[in-house]
N, C-alpha and C positions, 0 to 999 in steps of 0.2 A: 486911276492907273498908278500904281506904286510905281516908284523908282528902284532901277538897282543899288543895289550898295555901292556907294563912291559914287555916282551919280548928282549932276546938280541941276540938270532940265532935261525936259523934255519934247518931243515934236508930236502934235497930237493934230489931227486932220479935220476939227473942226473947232471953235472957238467952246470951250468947255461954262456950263452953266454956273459952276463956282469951281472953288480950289479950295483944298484944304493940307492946310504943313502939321504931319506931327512930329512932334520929337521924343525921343526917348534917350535918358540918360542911364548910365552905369546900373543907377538902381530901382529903372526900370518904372521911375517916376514919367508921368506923359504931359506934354502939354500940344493943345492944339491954336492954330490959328484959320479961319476961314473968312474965303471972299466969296462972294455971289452969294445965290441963293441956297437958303440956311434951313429948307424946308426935309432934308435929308439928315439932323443931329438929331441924335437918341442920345437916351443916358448912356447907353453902355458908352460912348465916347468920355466919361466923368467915373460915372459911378459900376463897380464890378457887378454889385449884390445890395439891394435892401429887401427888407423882411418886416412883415407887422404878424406878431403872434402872444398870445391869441387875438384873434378877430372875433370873439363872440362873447356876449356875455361879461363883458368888459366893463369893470367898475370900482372904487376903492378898494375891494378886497380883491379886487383880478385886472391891476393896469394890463394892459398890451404893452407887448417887449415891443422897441424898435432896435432892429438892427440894420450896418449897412458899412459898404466896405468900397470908399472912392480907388481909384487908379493912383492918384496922389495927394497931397495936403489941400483939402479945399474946406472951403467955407459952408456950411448947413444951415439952410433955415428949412423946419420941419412945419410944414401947415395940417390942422387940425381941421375941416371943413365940416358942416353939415349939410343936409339934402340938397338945400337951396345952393351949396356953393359959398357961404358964407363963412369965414374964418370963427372958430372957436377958442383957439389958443393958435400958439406957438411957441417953438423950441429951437433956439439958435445955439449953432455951435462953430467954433470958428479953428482955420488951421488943421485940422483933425485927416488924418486916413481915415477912419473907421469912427462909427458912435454905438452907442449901446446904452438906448433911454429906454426909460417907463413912462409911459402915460397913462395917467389918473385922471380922468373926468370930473371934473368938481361936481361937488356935490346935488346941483340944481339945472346941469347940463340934464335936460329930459333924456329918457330912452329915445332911441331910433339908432339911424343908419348915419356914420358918419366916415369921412375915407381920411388917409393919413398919406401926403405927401414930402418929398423935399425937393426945395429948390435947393442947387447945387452951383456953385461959382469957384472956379479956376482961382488964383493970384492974379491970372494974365488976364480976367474976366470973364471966359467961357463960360457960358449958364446952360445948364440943360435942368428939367424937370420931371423928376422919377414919373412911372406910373402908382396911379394912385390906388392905393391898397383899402377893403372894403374892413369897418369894424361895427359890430351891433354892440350900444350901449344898455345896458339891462341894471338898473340902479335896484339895492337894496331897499 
């Protein structure tokens, strides 16, 4: 239940599962804080847009773009997994609105199917975890 503007409680009719304060300042930077259960945060609460393109075919001569555009200055660690779930690489970037990487598969990463995520953290420590985007490796 949002509050009105100017407003600084509220009366609610039953003891609520969590609470969650966001703020927004002048330029429209967000930061959140939450109590209770935390099974209700999605990225959109961090991150506007991320993008993996191309998904196919992706190899030295054709990394996949990653793009992606937080709410406000947060921290990126980008995970590379394969089938199993297992880390391949990673791409940290720290402070940033927005990234705009390339990823190249080394050279001995087999073909297959591997997803490309980020984990995303606030200043204040909010973490959310994008959905994870599908890419086929297909090596020269």
């Amino acid at each position: 239940m949002p509050l009105e503007p100017g407003k600084t409680s509220a009366l609610v009719k039953e003891e609520p599962k969590s609470v969650v304060v966001l703020g927004i300042d002048h330029a429209f930077n967000q930061s959140y804080a939450v109590w209770g259960d935390p099974s209700y945060i999605n990225e959109g609460m961090l991150v506007s847009y991320f993008s993996v393109y191309p998904n196919k075919n992706v190899n030295a001569n054709t990394p996949a773009g990653i793009n992606a555009f937080a709410n406000n200055r947060v921290n990126w660690r980008v995970n590379i997994k394969d089938e199993a779930g297992k880390t391949v690489d990673t791409i940290n970037v720290e402070n940033e609105h927005e990234i705009h990487l390339k990823w190249t598969p080394d050279a001995d990463l087999p073909n297959g199917t591997y997803t490309i995520s980020a984990d995303v953290s606030s200043k204040q420590g909010f973490t959310v975890t994008t959905s994870p985007k599908t890419v086929t490796v297909v090596q020269n």
